[in-house]
C-alpha positions in Angstrom: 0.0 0.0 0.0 1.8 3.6 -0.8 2.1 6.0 1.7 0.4 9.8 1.2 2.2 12.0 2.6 0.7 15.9 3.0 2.5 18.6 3.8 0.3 21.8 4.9 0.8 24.9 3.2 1.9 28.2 5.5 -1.5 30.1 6.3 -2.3 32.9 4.4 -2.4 35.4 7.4 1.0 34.6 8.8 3.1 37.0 7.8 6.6 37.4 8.3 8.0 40.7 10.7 8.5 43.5 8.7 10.5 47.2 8.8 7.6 48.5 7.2 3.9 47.2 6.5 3.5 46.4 3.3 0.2 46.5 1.0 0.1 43.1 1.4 -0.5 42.9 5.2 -2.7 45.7 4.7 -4.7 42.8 1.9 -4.3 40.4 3.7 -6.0 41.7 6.9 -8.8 43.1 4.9 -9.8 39.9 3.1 -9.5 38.5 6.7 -12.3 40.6 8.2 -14.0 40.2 4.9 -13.9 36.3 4.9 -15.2 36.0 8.6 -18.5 38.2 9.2 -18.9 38.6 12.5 -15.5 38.7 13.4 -14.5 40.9 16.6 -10.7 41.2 17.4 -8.8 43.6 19.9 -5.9 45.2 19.0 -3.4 42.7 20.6 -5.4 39.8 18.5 -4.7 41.6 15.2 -0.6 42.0 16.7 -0.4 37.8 17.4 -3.0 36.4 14.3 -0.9 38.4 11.8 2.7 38.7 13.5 2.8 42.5 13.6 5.2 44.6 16.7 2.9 47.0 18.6 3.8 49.5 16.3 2.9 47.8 13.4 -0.1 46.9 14.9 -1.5 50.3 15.8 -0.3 51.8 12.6 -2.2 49.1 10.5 -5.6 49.5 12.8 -5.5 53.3 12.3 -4.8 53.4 9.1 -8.1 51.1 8.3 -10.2 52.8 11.0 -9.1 56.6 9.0 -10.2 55.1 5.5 -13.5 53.8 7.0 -12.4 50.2 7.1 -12.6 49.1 11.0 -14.6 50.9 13.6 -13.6 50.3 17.3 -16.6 49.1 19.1 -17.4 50.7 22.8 -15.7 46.8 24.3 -12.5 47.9 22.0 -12.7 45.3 19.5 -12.3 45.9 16.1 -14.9 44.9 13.4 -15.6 45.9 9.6 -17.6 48.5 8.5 -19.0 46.2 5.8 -20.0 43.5 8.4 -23.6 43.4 8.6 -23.8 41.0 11.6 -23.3 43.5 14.4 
């Protein structure tokens, strides 16, 4: 009998650190929140599911809250604007 062997691809929303955030992240996290309606994440979520620094991280959110992407809820999670489940 052969043997199957699989080997799982990297996830998509692992990203490697970075000096600077690249459009990429910035693509990435939006198909994210895009891909899961409902989803709720605080700030330090976004930092471990996509492997940003604090920095990063706070750049990223405000960025996407300025262009009308994310809104911070009153509990300080983070949701889309598109996201009809709220």
């Amino acid at each position: 009998m052969a043997r199957t062997t699989i080997s799982p691809s990297s996830p998509t929303h692992l990203l490697a650190p970075a000096e600077g955030i690249s459009d990429s992240t910035i693509d990435v996290i939006r198909h994210e929140f895009g891909e899961m309606p409902g989803m709720r994440l605080t700030r330090a979520q976004i930092r471990r599911l996509w492997n940003l620094s604090l920095s990063e991280c706070d750049r990223v959110v405000d960025m996407l809250i300025a262009e009308g992407f994310l809104v911070q809820t009153s509990g300080g999670h983070l949701r889309s604007t598109l996201d009809l489940c709220w």
